[in-house]
C-alpha positions in Angstrom: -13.9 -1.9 -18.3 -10.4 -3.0 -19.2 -9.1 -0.1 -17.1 -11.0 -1.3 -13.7 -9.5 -5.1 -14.0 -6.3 -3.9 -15.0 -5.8 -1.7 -11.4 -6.4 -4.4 -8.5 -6.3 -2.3 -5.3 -7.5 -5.2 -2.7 -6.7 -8.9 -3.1 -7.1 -12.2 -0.4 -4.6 -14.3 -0.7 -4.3 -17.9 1.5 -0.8 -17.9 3.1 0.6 -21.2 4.9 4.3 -20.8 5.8 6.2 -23.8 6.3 6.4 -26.0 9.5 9.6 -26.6 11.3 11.5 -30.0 10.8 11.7 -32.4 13.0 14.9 -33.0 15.4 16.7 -36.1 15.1 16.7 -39.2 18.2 20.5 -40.5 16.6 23.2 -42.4 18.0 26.5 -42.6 16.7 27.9 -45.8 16.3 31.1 -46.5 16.1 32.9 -50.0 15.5 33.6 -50.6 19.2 30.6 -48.4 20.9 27.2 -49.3 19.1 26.3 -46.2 21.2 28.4 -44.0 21.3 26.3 -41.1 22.5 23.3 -39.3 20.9 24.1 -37.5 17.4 20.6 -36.4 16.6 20.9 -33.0 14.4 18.1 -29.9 14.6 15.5 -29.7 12.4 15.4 -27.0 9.8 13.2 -23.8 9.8 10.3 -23.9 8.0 10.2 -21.1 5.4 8.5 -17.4 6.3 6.5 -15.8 3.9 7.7 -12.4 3.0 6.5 -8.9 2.5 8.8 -7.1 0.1 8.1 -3.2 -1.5 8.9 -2.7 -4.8 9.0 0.5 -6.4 8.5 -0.8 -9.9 4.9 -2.4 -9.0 1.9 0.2 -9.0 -1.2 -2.7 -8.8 -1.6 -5.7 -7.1 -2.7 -7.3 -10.4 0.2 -10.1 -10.5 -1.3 -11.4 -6.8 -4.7 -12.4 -8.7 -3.3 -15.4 -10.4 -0.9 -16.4 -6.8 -3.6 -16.6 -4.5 -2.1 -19.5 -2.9 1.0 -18.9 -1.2 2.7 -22.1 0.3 5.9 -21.9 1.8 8.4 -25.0 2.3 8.6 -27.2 5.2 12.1 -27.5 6.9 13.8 -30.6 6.6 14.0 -33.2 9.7 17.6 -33.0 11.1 19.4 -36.4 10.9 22.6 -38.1 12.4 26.2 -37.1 12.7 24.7 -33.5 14.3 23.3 -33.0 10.6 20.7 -29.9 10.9 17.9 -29.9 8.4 17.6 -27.3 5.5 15.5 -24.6 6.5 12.9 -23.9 4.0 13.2 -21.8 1.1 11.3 -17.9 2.2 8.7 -17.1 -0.1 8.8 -13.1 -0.9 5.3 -11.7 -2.2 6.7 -8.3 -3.7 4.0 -5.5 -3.3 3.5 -1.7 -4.3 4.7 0.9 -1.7 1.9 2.1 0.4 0.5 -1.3 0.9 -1.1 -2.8 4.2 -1.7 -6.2 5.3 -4.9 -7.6 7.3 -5.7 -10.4 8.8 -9.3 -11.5 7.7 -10.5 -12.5 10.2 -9.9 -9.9 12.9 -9.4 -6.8 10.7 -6.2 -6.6 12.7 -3.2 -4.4 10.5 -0.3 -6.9 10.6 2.1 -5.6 7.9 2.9 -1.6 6.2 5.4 -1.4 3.0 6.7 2.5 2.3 10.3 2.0 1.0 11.3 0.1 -1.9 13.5 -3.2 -0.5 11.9 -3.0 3.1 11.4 -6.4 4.0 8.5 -7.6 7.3 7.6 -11.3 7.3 3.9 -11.4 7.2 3.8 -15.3 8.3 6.9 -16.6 10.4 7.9 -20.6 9.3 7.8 -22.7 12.3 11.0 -23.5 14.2 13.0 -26.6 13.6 13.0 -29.1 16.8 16.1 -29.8 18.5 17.8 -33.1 18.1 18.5 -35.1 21.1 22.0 -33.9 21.0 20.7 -30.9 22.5 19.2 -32.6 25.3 22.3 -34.5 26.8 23.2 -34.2 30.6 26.4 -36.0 32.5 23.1 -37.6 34.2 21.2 -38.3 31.0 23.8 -39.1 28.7 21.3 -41.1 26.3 18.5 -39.5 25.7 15.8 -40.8 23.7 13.8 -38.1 22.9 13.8 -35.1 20.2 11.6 -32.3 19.6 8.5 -32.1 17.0 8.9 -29.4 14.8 6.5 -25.9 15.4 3.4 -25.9 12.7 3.5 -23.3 10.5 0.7 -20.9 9.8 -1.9 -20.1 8.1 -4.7 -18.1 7.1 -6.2 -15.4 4.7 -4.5 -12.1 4.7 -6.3 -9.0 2.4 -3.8 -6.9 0.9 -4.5 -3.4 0.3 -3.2 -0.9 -1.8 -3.2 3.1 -0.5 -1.8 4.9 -3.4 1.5 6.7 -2.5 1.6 9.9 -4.4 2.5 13.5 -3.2 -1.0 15.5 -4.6 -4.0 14.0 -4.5 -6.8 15.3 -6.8 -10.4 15.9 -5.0 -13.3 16.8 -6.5 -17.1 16.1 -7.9 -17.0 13.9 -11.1 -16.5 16.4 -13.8 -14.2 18.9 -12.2 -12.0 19.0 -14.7 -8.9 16.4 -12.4 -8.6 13.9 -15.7 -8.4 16.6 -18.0 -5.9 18.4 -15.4 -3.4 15.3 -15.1 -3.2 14.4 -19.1 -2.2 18.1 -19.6 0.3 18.2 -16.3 1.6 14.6 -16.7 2.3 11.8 -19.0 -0.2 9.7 -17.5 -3.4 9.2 -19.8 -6.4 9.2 -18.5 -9.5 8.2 -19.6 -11.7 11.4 -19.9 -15.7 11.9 -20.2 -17.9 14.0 -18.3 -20.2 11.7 -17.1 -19.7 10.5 -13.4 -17.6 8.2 -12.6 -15.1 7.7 -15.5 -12.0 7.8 -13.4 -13.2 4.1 -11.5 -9.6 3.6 -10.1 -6.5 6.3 -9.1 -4.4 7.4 -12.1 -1.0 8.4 -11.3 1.5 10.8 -13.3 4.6 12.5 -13.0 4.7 15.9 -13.1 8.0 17.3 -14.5 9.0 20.9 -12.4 12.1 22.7 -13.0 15.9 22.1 -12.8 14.9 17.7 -13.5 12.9 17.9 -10.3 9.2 16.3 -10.5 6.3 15.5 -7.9 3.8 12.3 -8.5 0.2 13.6 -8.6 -3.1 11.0 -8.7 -6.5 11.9 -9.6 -8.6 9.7 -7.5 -12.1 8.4 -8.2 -14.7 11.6 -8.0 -16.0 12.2 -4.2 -19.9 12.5 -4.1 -21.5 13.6 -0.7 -22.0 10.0 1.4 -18.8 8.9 0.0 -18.0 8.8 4.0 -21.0 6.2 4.3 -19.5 4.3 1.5 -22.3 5.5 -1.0 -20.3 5.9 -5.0 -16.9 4.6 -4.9 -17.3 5.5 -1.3 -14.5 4.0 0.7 -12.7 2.7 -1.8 -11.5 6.6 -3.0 -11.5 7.6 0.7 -8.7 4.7 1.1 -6.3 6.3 -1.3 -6.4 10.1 0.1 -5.1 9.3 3.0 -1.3 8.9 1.5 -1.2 12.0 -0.6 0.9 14.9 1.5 -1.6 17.9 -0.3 -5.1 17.7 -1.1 -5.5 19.9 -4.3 -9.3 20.7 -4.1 -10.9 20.9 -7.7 -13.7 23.3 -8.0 -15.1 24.6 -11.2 -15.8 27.8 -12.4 -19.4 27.1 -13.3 -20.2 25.7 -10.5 -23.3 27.2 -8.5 -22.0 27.6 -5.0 -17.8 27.0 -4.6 -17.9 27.3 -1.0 -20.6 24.9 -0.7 -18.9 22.5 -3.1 -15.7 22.8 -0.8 -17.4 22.3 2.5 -19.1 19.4 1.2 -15.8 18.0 0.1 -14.2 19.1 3.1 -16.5 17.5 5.4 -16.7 14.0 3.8 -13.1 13.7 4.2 -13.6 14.8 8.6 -16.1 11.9 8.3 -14.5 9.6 6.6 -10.9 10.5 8.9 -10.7 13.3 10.7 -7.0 13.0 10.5 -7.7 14.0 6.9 -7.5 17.7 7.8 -3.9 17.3 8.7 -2.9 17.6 5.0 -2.1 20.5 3.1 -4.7 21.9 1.1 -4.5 23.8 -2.2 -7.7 24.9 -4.1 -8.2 24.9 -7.7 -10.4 26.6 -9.4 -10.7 24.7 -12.9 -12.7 26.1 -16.4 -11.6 29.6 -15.3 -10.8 30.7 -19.2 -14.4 32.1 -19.3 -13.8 34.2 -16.4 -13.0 37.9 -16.2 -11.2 39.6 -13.1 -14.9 40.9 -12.1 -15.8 37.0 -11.9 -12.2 35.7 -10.0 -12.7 38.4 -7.4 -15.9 37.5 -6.7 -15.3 33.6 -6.4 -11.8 34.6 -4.6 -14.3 36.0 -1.9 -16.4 32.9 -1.7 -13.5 30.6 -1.0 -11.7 29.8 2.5 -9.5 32.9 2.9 -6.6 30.3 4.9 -6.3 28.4 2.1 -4.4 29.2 -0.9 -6.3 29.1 -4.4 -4.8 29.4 -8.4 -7.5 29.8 -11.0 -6.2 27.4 -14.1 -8.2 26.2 -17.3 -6.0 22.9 -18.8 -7.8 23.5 -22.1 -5.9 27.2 -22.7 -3.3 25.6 -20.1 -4.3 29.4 -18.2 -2.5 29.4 -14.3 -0.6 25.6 -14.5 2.7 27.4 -14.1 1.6 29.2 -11.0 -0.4 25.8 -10.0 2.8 23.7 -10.3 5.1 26.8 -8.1 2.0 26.8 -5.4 2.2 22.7 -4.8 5.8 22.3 -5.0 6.0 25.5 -2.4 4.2 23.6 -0.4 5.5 20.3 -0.7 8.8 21.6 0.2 7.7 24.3 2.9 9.5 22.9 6.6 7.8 21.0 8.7 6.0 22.9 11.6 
């Protein structure tokens, strides 16, 4: 199971940012005037904590040993209108295409998609002022300063949606591992037993002229995934990044318009905003069919959507597969 603790997809972390410092009650004295009016200096900030993408990360693994995530207190201001250091922001760098909850309400606080983007998940409280701040020609001594503002603090559940231009959908054994080892670089692990692919494996897929497009094969769908039955939820999660749903299908199977409306209507349960998406069927295993056989699945399939029949073992139909995705990946917006 090496490969399930090695992709972490969800994570809690406790986050506490830093409280504010406290402003300063100073007077300045000077060798004739004792007090010689109030020089109490603003306390410092105290430190955010820090959402930052990074497009070098593809896991949340190096969270599981920072679960704890304390930010610094700001320091108290002090005389001679001395403001305290703000505290140092922490920066939790994340994969792109994660999301941020608060525990407790569910509530979706935070969304990385560009490498660099920055959005404080927990703000540092504010520094008080000093009683400089609070002088008045009729209150020329004050001798009150403000508190600091507490920090926060709480657990927040990171989330990882995979970010990856073609998703691969399917039953287990449709052939998507086998698919993305012969496509891509990426190496998956491949059985045909259910269930192999526990967590989304990404590749690049190299297309012409230096271009390429990211593809994922996600954890196989089985009907309920929509009522979280299998990987259930977990797999639904990461579909809902990919621009193109490429629809797996194999040759043998016995009914491929049944297996596609099953497919297609766990995804309308799980999101209805699923159907959105581009779709691309795939009919894989097809290097045992004749043109008698394609005709007659052609037939059974949606006639709106486009299909390629491809075998990755005699690598049959994966140039016409790659032309038909990156078509539609680049095809105008309506």
């Amino acid at each position: 199971m090496a490969e399930k603790s090695n992709f972490v997809d969800q994570i809690k972390v406790f986050c506490r940012s830093g409280h504010g410092g406290a402003g300063s009650k100073h007077f300045m004295r000077t060798k004739f005037n004792p007090m010689a009016g109030p020089d109490g200096g603003d306390g410092g900030r105290g430190a955010h904590i820090i959402l930052r993408g990074n497009k070098n990360l593809w896991t949340l693994l190096h969270l599981r040993y920072h679960k704890n995530i304390l930010a610094e207190n700001g320091e108290s201001g002090s005389g001679n209108n001395s403001t305290g250091r703000s505290g140092k922001d922490v920066y939790i760098d994340v994969p792109l295409g994660t999301i941020a909850l608060d525990e407790e309400t569910g509530v979706k606080e935070a969304e990385i998609l560009e490498d660099g983007q920055e959005v404080i998940l927990m703000p540092g409280g504010r520094g008080g002022l000093g009683n400089a701040q609070f002088a008045t020609p009729t209150n020329q001594a004050p001798e009150y300063a403000q508190p600091g503002e507490p920090g926060q603090e709480g657990f927040k559940i990171l989330e990882l949606k995979v970010l990856a231009d073609v998703g691969l959908v399917g039953f287990p054994n449709a052939g998507k591992s086998t698919l993305l080892s012969v496509v891509t670089a990426a190496k998956p692990k491949i059985a045909d037993y259910a269930f192999t692919t526990i967590n989304p494996q990404l590749g690049m897929v190299e297309y012409r002229n230096g271009t390429s497009f990211c593809i994922a094969d996600l954890p196989g769908i089985i009907e309920g995934a929509a009522e979280g039955r299998g990987l259930g939820h977990r797999f639904l999660r990461h579909i809902e990044r990919n621009s193109i749903l490429l629809f797996m299908i194999p040759a043998d199977s016995k009914d491929h318009k049944k297996e596609y409306d099953i497919l297609h209507n766990e995804l309308e349960q799980y999101n209805p905003e699923m159907l959105q998406k581009d779709f691309v069927i795939a009919v894989s295993k097809s290097d045992m069919l004749d043109d008698e056989l394609k005709e007659a699945i052609s037939r059974e399939l949606p006639p709106d959507i486009p299909h390629v029949f491809i075998s990755s073992v005699t690598q049959q139909g994966l140039s016409e597969l790659k032309d038909l995705l990156w078509k539609v990946l680049n095809q105008p917006s309506p």
